[in-house]
C-alpha positions in Angstrom: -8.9 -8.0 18.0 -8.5 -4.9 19.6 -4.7 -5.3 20.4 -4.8 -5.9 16.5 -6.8 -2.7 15.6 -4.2 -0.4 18.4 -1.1 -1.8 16.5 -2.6 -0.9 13.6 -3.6 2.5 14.6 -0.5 3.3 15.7 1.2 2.0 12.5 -1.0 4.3 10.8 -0.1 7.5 13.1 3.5 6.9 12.8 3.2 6.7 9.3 1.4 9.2 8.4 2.7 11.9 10.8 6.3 11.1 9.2 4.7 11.6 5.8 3.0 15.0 6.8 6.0 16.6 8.6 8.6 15.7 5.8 5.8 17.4 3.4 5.4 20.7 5.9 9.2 20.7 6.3 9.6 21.0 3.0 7.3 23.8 2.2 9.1 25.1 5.4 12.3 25.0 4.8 12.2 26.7 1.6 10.0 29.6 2.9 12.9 30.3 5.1 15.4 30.2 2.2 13.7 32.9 0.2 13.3 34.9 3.3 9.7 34.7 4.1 8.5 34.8 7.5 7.5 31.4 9.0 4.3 32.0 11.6 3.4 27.9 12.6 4.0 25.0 11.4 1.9 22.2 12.4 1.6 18.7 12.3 -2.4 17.8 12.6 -4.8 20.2 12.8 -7.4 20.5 15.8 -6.0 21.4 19.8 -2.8 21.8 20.3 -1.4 18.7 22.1 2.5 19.9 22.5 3.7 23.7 21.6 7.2 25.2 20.9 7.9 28.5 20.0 11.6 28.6 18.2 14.4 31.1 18.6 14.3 32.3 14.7 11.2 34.6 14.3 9.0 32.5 17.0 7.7 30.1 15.0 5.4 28.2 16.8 6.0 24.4 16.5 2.8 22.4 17.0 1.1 18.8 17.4 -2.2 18.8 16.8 -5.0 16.2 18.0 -6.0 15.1 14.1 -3.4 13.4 13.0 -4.6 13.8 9.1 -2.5 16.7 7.7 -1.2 19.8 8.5 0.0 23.1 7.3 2.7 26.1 7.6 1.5 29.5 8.0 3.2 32.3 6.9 3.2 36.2 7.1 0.5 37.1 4.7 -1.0 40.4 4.4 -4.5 38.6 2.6 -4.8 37.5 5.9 -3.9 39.8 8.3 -2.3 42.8 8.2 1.4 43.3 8.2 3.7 46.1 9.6 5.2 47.5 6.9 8.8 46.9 8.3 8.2 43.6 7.5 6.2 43.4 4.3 9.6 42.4 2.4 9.2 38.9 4.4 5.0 38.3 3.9 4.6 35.4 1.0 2.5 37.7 -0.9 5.2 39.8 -1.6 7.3 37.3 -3.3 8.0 37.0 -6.3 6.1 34.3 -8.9 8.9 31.9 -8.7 9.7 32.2 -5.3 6.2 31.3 -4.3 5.9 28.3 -6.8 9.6 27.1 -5.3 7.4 27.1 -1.8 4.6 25.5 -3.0 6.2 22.6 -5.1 8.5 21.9 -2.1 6.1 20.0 -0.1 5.7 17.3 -2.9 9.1 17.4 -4.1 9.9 16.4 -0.1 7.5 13.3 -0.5 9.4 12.3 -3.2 12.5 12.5 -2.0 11.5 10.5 1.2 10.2 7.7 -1.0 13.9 8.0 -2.6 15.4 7.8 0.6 12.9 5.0 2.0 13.4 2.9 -1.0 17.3 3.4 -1.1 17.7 2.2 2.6 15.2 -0.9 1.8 17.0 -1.7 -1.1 20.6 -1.8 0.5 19.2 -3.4 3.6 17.2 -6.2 1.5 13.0 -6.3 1.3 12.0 -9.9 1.9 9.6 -11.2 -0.7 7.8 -13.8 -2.7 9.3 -15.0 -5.8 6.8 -14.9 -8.8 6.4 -19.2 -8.9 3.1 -19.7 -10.2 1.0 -22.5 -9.0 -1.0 -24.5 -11.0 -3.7 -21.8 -12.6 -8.0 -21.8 -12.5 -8.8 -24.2 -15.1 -10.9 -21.9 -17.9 -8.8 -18.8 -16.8 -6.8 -16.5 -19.3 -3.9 -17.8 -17.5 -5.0 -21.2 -17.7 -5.7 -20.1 -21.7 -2.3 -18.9 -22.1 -0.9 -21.7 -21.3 1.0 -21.3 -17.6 1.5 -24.4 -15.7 2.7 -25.3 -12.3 5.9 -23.9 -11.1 6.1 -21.3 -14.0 8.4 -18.3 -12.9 7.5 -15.3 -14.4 11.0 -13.5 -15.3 9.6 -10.3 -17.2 6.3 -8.8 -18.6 6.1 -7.4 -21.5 10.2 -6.8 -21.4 9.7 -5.5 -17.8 11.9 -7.5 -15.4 10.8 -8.8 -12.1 11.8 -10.1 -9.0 8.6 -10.9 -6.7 5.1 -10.8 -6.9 5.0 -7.7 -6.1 6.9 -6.4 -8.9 4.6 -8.8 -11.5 1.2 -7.2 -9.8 2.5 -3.7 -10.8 4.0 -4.5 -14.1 0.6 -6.3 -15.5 -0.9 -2.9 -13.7 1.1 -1.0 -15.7 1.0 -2.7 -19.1 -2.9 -2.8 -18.7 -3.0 0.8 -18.7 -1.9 0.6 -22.4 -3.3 -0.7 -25.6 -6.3 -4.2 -24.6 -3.6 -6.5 -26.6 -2.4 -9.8 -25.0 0.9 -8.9 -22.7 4.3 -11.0 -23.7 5.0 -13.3 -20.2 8.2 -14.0 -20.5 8.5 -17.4 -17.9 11.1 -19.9 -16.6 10.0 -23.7 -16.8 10.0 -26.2 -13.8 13.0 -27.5 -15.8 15.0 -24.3 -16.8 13.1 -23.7 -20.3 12.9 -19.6 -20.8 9.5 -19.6 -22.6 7.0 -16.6 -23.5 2.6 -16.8 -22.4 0.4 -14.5 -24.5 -1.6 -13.4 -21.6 -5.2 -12.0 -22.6 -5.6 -8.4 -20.4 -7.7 -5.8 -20.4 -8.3 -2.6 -19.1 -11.7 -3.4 -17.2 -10.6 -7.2 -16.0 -7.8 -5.0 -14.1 -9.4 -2.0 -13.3 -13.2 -3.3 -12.5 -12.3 -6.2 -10.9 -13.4 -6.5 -7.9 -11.0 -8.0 -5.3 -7.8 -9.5 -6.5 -7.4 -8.3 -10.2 -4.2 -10.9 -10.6 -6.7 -13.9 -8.7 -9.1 -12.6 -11.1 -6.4 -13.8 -13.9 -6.4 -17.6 -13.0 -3.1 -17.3 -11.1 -2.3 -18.7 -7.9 0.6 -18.1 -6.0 3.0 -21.7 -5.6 3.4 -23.5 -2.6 4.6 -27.0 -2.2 1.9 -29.7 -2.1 2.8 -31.8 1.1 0.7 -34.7 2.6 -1.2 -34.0 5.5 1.1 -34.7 8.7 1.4 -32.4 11.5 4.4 -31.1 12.3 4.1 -29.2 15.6 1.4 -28.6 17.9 0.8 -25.2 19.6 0.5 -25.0 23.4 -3.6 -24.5 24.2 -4.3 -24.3 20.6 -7.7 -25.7 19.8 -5.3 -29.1 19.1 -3.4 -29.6 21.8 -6.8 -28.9 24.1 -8.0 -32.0 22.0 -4.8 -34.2 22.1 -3.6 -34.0 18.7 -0.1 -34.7 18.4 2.9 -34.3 16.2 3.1 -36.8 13.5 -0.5 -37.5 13.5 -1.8 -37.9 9.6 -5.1 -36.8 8.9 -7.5 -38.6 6.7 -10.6 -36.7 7.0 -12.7 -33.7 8.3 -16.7 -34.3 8.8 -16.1 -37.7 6.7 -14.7 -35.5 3.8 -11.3 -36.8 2.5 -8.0 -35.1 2.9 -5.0 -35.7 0.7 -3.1 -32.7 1.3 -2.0 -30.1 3.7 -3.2 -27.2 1.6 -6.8 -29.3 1.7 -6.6 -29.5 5.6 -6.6 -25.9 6.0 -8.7 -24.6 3.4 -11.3 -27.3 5.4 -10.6 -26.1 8.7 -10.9 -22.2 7.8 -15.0 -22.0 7.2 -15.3 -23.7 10.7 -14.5 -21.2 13.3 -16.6 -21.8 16.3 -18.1 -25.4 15.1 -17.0 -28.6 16.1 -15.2 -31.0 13.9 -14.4 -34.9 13.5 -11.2 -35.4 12.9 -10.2 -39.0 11.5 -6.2 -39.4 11.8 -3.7 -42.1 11.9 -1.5 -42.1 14.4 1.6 -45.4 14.8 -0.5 -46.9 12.2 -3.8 -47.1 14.0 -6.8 -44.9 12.9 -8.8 -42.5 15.8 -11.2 -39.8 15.6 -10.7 -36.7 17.5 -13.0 -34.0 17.8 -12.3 -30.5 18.3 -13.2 -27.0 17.5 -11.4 -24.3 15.6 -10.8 -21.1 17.3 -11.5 -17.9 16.0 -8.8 -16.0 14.2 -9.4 -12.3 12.2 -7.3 -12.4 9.4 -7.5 -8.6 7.4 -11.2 -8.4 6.8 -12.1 -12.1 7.8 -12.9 -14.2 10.4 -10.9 -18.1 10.0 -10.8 -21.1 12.0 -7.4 -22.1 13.0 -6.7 -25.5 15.2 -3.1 -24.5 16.5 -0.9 -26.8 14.1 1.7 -26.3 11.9 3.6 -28.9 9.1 7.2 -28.9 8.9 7.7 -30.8 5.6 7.8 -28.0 3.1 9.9 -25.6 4.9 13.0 -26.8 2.9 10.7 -26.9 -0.3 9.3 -23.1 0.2 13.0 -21.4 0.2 12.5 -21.5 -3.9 9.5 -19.1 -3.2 11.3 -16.8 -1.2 13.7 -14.3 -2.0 15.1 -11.1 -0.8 16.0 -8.2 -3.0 19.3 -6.6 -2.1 21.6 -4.4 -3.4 24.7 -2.4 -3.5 24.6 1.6 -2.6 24.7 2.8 -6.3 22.4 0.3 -7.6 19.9 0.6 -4.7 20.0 4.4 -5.5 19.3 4.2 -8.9 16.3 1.6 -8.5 15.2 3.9 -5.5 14.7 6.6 -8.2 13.7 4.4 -11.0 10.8 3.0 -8.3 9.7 6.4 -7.1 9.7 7.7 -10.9 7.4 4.5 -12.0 5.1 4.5 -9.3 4.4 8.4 -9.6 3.7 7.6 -13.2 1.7 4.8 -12.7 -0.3 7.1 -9.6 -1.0 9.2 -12.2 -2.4 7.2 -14.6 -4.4 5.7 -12.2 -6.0 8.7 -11.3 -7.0 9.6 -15.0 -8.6 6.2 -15.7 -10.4 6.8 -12.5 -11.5 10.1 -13.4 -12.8 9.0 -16.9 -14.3 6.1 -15.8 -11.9 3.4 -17.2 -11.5 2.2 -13.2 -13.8 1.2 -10.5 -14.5 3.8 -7.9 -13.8 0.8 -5.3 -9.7 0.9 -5.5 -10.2 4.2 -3.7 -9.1 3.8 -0.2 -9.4 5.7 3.0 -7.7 6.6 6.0 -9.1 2.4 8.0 -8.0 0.5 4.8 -4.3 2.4 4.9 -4.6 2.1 8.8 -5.0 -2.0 7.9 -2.0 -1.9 5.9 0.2 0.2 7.9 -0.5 -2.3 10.4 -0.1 -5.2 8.1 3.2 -4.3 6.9 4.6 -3.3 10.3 3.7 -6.5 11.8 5.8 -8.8 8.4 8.7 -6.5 9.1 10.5 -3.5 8.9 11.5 -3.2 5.4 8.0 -3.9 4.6 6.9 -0.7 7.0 9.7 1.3 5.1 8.4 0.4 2.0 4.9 1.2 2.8 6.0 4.7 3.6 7.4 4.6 0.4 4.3 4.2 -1.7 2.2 6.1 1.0 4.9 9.3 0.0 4.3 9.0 -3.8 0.4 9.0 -3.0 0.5 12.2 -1.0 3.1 13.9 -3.2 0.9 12.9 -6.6 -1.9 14.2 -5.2 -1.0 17.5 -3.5 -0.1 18.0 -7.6 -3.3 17.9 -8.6 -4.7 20.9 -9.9 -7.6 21.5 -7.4 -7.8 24.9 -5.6 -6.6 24.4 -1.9 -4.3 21.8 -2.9 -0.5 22.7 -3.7 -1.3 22.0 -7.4 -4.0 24.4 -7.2 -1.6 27.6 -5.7 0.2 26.3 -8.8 -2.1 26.7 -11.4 -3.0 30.4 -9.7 0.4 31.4 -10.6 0.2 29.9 -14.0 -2.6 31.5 -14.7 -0.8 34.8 -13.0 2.3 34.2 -15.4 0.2 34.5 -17.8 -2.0 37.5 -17.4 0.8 39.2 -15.7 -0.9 39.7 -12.2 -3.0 38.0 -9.7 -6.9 36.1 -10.0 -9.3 38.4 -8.6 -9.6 37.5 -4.6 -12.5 37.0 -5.8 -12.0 34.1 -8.3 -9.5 32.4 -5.8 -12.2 32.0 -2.9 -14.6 30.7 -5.4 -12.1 28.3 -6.7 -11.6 27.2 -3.3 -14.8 26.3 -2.2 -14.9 24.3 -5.9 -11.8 22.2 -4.7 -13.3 21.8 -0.8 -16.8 20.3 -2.3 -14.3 18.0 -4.7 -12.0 16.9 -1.3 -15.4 16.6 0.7 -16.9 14.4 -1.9 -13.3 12.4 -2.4 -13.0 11.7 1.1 -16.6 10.4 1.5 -16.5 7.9 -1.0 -13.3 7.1 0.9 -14.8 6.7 3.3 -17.6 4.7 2.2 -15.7 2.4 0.6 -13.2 1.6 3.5 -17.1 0.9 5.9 -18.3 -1.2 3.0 -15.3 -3.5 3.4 -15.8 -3.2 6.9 -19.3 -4.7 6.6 -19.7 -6.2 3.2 
């Protein structure tokens, strides 16, 4: 557990460290462009773990302790004052649009990365799981509409997809709009294009709690193969008990088994508690008793016995597929991705803030720390991709307009376009405290929420 929670944290550092230096480097790099003076730029905020002072104006280059942000200070003279040989390079003393060009940099730089990360995931192929549907909850509003096992979804509502992925984000998306049933436009077991009516709402997607496409009646396919293992892991809970490869099971605690996808979901609940397991081995039936060892598995604990089943590995390549593309068209669904998923941050946000979504989908730094770690350890295009969508987040909301946030310097200088000067200093510090008591309370209900799935 704890080699799982390091990996993790480290998945999270790297991440998020990239994230924060692209978005400093941005607001950085364009400082320097329009001549302004460039004091420290820093990556985390706290002591000062390594320093560098460059040649160009000695910048100081730091890496700070908390790895949750970071900043570039310039030459400012409402913060300290300035020689007057050097006022010409203090940010103050820039004009309206070169101050919003530095602003709007650091966002702009998220959203180039996530163009960039996307681009190189699409050319070097993402790995994912085809959209197969297995057979749905009987009484579900997938079940209602009709899907059946092996349906492949092929679009929503005109939206193409490719994995399951892309189908979780596309009924996201369309559930933002209008409460009307969504167009599912599926491929049969046997070729058939056909279209589900799929009942959605707004509040079965946005208040669910958990899964919102589980929450649906669907289930993801896999192939239904009997019970026989297929390999035994050295000093798995198995092997210590002598089970071997071949062996068919019949039942667990006198409960029947007729498939492999039974035998696990039985073995699961039983971490730590002894089992009887009836199998058939040559033909001849024997009972074998053994207990599951304990497994974490994201926020759960599982019983796992050390065996694996070999028969459906040709079966499962229909429900796996990698997306891969040429340089062109990798760039244009590397922009057409980052566009969409900005958009669909966005709208996100305002359903939150009108109450149309549950509080719960907001996550904070141990549930991203989880998935950086969860993604790094499938693979690297998966890692890449995370960054991706990590990039849009922090890009989206550095544009908010809250004081103390890039959006917020923004909406100063809109509202200094407009009157033709400055807010009062006074105005601008009051704003600020607003936006810190809106951050503060954000980041506790992050918070909150990422220890209640801790615990709950």
């Amino acid at each position: 557990m704890f080699s799982n929670v390091l990996f993790s944290f480290v998945a999270f550092v790297l991440a998020l460290g990239t994230l924060v230096a692209i978005h400093e480097f941005g607001h950085f790099w364009v400082a320097r462009r329009v001549g302004i003076k460039v004091l420290r730029f820093s990556v985390g905020f706290g002591r000062a773990l390594w320093t560098r002072r460059g040649k160009v104006d000695g910048t100081e280059f730091v890496l700070a302790a908390i790895p949750l942000g970071g900043y570039v200070k310039m030459l400012d003279e409402r913060e300290a004052p300035v020689d007057s040989n050097e006022r010409h390079r203090a940010f103050n003393a820039q004009s309206l649009g070169a101050r919003s060009a530095v602003v709007v940099a650091g966002p702009v730089a998220n959203f180039l990365l996530a163009i960039l990360a996307y681009w190189v995931v699409l050319m070097m192929g993402i790995s994912g799981v085809a959209p197969l549907i297995g057979a749905p909850v009987a009484d579900s509003p997938a079940a209602r509409a009709g899907f059946v096992d092996e349906d492949r979804i092929v679009a929503i509502d005109g939206v193409a997809v490719q994995t399951w992925t892309d189908a979780r984000i596309a009924l996201l998306e369309s559930s933002l709009g209008i409460d009307a049933p969504l167009e599912v436009t599926v491929e049969s077991a046997d070729g058939e294009r056909l279209v589900r009516r799929l009942d959605v709402t707004q509040d079965s997607m946005l208040k669910a709690e958990g899964d919102a496409v589980a929450g649906l009646g669907f289930r993801a396919w896999w192939p239904d193969v009997e019970p026989i293992v297929g390999t035994v892991l050295e000093a798995g809970a198995a092997d210590r008990a002598g089970l071997e490869a071949g062996d068919r099971v019949r039942s667990i605690d006198g409960r029947q088994i007729d498939s492999w996808q039974g035998f696990v979901a039985a073995v699961q609940p039983m971490a730590g508690s002894e089992i009887a397991l009836s199998i058939e081995r040559d033909g001849e039936p024997m009972t074998i008793r053994l207990t599951p060892d304990a497994f974490e598995l994201g926020e759960r604990i599982i019983g796992r016995i050390g065996v694996t089943e070999t028969q459906s590995e040709a079966l499962a390549a229909k429900a796996q597929i990698i997306v891969r593309e040429g340089p062109l068209d990798a760039f244009t669904g590397a922009v057409a991705r980052t566009w969409s998923m900005s958009v669909l941050t966005v709208r996100m946000l305002g359903k939150l803030l009108v109450g149309q979504a549950s509080l719960d989908n907001i996550s904070g730094p141990i549930s991203i720390a989880q998935v950086a770690g969860q993604s790094a350890s499938v693979g690297l295009d998966h890692y890449i991709n995370f960054i991706a969508l990590i990039s849009i987040s922090l890009g989206v909301l550095n544009l908010l307009p809250v004081p103390i946030l890039d959006g917020g310097h923004l909406l100063y200088f809109a509202a200094e376009a407009v009157r033709g000067k400055p807010l009062s200093e006074r105005v601008q510090i009051m704003g600020q405290q607003v936006g810190i008591v809106l951050l503060g309370a954000l980041m506790f209900l992050a918070f909150y929420n990422d220890i209640w799935r801790l615990i709950g």
